[in-house]
C-alpha positions as CSV (number, residue, x, y, z in Angstrom):
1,X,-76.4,-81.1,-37.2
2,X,-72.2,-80.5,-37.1
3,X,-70.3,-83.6,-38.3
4,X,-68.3,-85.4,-35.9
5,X,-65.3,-84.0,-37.2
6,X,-66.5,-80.4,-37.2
7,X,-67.4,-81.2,-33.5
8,X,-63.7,-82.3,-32.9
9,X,-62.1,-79.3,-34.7
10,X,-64.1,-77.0,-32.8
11,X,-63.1,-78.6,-29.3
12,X,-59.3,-78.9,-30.5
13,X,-59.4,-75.4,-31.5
14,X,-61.0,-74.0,-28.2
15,X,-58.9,-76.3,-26.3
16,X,-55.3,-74.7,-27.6
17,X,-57.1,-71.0,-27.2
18,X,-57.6,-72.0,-23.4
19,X,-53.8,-73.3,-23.5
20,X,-52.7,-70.4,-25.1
21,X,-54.6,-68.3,-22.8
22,X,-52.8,-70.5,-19.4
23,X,-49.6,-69.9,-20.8
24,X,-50.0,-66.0,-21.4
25,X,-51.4,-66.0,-17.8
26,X,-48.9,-67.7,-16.4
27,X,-45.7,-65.5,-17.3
28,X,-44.5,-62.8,-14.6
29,X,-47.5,-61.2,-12.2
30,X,-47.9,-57.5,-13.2
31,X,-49.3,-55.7,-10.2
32,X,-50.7,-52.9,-11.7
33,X,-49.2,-49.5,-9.3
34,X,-51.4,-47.6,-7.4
35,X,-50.8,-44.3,-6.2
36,X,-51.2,-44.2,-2.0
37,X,-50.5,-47.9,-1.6
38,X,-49.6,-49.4,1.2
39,X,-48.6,-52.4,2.4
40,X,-51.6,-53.4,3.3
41,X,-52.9,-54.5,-0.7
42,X,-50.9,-57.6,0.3
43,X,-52.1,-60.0,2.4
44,X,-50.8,-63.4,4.0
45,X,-47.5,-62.1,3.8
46,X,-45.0,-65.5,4.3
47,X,-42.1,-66.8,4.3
48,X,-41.5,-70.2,2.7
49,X,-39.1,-72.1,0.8
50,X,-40.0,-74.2,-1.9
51,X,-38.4,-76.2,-5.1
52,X,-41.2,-75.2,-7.8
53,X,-41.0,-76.4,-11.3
54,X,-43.3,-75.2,-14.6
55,X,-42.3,-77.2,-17.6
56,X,-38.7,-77.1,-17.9
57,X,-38.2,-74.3,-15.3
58,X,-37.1,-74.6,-12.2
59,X,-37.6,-71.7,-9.7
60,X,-37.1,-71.4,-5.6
61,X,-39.9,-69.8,-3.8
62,X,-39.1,-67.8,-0.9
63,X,-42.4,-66.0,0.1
64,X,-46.0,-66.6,-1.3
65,X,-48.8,-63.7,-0.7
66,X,-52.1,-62.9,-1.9
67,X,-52.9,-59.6,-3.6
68,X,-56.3,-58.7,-4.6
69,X,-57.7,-62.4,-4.3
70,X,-54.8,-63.8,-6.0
71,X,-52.4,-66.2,-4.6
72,X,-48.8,-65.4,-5.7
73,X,-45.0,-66.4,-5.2
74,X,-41.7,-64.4,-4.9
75,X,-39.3,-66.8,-6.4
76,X,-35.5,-66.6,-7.2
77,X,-33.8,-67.8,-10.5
78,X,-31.1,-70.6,-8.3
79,X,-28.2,-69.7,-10.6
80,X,-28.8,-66.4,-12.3
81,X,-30.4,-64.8,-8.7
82,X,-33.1,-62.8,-10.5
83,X,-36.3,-62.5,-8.6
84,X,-39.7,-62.7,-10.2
85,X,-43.5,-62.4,-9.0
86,X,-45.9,-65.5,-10.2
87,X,-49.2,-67.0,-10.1
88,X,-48.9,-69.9,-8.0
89,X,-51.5,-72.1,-9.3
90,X,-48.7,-72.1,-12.6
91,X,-46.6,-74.0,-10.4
92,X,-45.8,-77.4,-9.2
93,X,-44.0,-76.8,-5.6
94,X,-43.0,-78.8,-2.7
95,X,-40.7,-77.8,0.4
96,X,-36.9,-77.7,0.2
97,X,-34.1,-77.3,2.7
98,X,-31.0,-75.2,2.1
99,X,-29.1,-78.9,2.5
100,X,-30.7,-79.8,-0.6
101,X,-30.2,-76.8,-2.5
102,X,-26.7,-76.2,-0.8
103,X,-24.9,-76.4,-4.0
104,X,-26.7,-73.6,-6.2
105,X,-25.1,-70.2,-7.0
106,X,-28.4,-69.2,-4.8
107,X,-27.8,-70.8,-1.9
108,X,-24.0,-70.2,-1.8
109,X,-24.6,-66.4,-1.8
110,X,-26.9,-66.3,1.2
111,X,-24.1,-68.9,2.7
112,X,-20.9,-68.1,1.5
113,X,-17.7,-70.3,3.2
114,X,-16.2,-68.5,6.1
115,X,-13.6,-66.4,4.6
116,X,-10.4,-66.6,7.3
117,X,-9.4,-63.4,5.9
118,X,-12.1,-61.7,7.0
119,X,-12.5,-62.5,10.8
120,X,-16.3,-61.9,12.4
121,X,-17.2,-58.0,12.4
122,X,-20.1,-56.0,13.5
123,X,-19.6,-53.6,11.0
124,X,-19.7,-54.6,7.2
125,X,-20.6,-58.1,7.1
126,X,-22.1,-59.8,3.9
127,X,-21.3,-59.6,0.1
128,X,-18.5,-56.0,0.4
129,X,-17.2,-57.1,-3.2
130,X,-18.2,-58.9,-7.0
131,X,-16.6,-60.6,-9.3
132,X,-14.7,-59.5,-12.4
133,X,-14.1,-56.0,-13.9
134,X,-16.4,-53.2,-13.4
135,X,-18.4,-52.1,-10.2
136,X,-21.5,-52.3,-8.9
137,X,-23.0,-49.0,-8.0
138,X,-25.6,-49.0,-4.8
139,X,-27.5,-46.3,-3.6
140,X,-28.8,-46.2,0.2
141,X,-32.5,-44.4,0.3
142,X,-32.8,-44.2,4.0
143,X,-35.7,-42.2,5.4
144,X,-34.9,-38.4,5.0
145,X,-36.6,-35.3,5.4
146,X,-35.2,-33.9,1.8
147,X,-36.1,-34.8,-1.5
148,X,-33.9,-37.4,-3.9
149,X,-31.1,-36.3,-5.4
150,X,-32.1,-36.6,-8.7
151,X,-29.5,-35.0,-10.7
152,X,-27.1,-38.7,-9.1
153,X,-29.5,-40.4,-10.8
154,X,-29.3,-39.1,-13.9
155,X,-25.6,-39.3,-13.8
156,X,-25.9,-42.6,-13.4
157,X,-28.3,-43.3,-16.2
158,X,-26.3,-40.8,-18.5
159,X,-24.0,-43.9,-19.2
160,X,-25.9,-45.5,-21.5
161,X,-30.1,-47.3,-21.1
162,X,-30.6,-49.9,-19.5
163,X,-27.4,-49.1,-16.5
164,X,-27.8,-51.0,-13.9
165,X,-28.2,-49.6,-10.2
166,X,-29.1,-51.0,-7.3
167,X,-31.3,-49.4,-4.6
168,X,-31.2,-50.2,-0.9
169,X,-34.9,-48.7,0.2
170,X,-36.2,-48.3,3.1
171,X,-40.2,-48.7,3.4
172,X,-40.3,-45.7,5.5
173,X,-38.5,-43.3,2.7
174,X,-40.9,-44.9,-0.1
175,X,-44.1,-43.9,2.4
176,X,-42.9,-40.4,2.8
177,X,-41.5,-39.9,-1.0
178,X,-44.2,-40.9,-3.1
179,X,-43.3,-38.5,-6.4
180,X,-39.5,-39.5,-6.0
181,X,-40.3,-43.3,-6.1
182,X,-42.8,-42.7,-8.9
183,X,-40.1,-40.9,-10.9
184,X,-37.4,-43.8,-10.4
185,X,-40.2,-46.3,-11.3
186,X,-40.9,-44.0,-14.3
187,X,-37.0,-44.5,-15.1
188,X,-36.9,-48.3,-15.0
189,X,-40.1,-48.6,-16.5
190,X,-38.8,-46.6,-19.3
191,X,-35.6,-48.9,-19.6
192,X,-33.4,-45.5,-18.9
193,X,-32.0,-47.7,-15.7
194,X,-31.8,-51.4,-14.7
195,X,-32.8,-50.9,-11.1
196,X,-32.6,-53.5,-8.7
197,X,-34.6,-53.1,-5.1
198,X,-32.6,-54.3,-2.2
199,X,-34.2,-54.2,0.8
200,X,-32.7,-51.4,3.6
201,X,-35.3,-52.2,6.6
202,X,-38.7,-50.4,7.2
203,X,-37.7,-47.8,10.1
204,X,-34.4,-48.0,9.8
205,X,-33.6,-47.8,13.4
206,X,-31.2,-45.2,14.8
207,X,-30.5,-43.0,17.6
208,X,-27.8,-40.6,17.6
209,X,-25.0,-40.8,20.1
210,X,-25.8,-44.4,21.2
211,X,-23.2,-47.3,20.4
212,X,-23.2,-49.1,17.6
213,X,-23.6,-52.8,19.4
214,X,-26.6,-51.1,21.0
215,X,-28.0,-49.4,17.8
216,X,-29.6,-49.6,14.2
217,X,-30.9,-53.2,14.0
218,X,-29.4,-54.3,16.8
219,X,-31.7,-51.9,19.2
220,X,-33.5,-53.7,21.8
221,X,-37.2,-54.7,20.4
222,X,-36.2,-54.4,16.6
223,X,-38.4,-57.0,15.4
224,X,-36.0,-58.0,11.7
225,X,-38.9,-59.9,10.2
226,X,-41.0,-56.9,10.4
227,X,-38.6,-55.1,9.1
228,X,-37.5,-57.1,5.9
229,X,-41.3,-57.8,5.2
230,X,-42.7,-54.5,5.7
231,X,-40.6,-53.0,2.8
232,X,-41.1,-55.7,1.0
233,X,-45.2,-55.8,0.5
234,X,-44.6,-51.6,-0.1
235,X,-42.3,-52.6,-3.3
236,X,-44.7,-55.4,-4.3
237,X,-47.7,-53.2,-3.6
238,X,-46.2,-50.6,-5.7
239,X,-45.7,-52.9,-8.5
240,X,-42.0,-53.5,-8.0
241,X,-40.3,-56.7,-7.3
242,X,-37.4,-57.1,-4.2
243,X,-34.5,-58.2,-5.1
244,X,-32.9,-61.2,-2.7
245,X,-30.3,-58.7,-1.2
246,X,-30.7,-57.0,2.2
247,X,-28.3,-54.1,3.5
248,X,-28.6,-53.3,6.7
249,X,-28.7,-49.7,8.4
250,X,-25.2,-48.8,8.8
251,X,-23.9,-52.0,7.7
252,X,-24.2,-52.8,11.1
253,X,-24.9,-56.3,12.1
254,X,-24.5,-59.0,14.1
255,X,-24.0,-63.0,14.3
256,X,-27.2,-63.9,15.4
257,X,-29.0,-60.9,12.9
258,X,-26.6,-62.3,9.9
259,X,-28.1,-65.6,10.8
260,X,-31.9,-64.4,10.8
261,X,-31.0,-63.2,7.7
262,X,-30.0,-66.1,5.7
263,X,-33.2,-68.4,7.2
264,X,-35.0,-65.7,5.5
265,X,-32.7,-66.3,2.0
266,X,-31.6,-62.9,2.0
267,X,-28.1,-61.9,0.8
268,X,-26.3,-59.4,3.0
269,X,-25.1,-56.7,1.1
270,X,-22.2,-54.7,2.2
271,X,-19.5,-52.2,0.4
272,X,-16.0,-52.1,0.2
273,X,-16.0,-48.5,-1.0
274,X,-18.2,-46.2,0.7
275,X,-16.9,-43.2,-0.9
276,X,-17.8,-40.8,1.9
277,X,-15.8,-42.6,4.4
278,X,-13.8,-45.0,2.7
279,X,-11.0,-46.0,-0.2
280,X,-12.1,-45.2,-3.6
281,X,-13.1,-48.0,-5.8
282,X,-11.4,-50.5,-7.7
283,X,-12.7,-53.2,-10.0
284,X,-15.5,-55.4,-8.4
285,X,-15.9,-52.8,-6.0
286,X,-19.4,-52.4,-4.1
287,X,-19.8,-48.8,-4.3
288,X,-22.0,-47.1,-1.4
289,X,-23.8,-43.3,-1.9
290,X,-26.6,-41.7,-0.3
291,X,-28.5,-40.1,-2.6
292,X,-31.1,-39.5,0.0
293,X,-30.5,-36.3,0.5
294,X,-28.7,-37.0,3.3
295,X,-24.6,-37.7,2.3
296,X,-23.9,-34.8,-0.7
297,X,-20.1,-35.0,0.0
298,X,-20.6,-38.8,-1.0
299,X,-22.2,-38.0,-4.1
300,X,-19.8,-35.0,-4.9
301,X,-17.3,-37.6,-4.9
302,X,-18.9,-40.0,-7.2
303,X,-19.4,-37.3,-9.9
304,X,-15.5,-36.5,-9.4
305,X,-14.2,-39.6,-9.8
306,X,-16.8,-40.7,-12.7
307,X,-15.4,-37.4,-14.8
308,X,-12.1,-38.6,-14.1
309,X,-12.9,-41.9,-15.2
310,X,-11.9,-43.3,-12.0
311,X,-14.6,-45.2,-10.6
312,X,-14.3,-48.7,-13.0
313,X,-17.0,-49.3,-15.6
314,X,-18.8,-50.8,-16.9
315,X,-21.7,-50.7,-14.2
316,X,-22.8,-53.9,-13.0
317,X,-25.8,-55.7,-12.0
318,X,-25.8,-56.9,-8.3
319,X,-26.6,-60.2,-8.9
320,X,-23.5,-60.8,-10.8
321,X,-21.9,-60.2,-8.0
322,X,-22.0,-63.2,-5.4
């Protein structure tokens, strides 16, 4: 018969294996990629917004899902805007209200102050530049019909691993370029590039010759929720995480769409240096390329001014921005 004190060792010694075991399993959610996936994998897609707190952490949720039986969160760090997928049974959570959480660097990005310089535009709304020196180098993947330009992308990754770039997809570009998302995955993965996932719709709604307060998202029918969460559960189902920053097709947008947006704590994401059609950058610029095949003279550019050394470095993370 084991002593009473054997009995106890064994118990204490089992109990900090299953704590150590909680702990492990209760650090970021890896969803394992899956070649072919859809959106489908996730279910009980939702929006929500919650004030969730493991130990000392504090974290806001903003959707909660289930994938493969398991119930998970998409939260935001509130100052350093950093998303991350979690179990949700790690985490303490109860409803919050953008009052409440009105002064975090979160909350002040998806509702900056009205800026009188800037008066109410369709075109360009949102976030156009960041903060400090530098710039912060975006890429639009819109659905295309030709392949990625990968030789941008390794540019952009020449400067040194672990450069940041951020990556407005659209759901519709990652259905129909399977290999060229599983390449870039393959380069963050790898730590050759810090990339960030902004969200660029699903469709990405367009029609040629029409008029621009009659087009992209502002098309009759355009349902936005569909088209934020759509491209969403495809980067999650992938194994990717979004990224609270939302660009909209064109930059086109409205007051009632900008306000859709921020019940659905997205950031909108504009530039103030599209260098196909506008100034060349300066420091904090947004810079705007298409390396979707679609814009080469854009990219052409890029590579022009980079030799030059006239697009400001270092690259910067978009969340640094706001």
């Amino acid at each position: 018969m084991k002593s009473p004190l054997a009995i106890y060792l064994f118990c204490a010694a089992l109990l900090a294996a299953t704590t150590a075991v909680a702990q492990e399993n209760c650090g970021p959610a890896v969803i394992e990629p899956v070649a072919g996936a859809t959106g489908a994998r996730v279910q009980e897609y939702r929006a929500v917004f919650e004030s969730c707190v493991k130990g000392d952490e504090t974290r806001l949720a903003t959707r909660r899902l289930r994938i493969e039986g398991e119930e998970l969160l998409l939260t935001v760090d509130p100052e350093a805007l950093e998303t991350t997928l979690t179990r949700a049974a790690c985490w303490r959570c109860e409803p919050t209200s953008d009052e409440e959480q009105a002064q975090t660097r979160f909350l002040q990005a998806v509702r900056p102050p009205p800026d009188a310089s800037r008066p109410p535009a369709l075109v360009n709304a949102g976030l156009i530049h960041g903060k400090g020196a530098g710039s912060y180098v975006t890429g639009d993947l819109c659905p295309s019909q030709k392949p990625l330009d990968r030789a941008f992308i390794e540019e952009v990754a020449a400067q040194g691993p672990g450069t940041p770039l951020t990556l407005a997809v659209s759901g519709g570009w990652i259905a129909h370029h399977g290999a060229d998302f599983a390449w870039l995955q393959e380069k963050r993965r790898s730590g050759a590039l810090a990339i960030t996932w902004a969200d660029h719709s699903y469709s990405h709604p367009y029609i040629p010759g029409v008029k621009e307060a009659q087009n992209y998202m502002l098309r009759p029918g355009v349902d936005l929720d569909r088209e934020i969460f759509e491209t969403e559960k495809l980067l999650i189902a992938h194994g990717e995480t979004p990224s609270v920053f939302f660009r909209f097709p064109g930059l086109v947008s409205d007051s009632a769409l900008l306000e859709k947006l921020k019940e659905r704590h997205l950031v909108a994401l504009g530039a103030d240096s599209w260098l196909a059609l506008g100034p060349p950058p300066r420091a904090g610029s947004i810079v705007l390329v298409h390396p979707n095949g679609n814009e080469p003279g854009g990219l052409q550019i890029f590579s022009r001014l980079l030799k030059s050394g006239r697009i400001p470095t270092p690259f910067r993370a978009i969340n640094e921005a706001p």
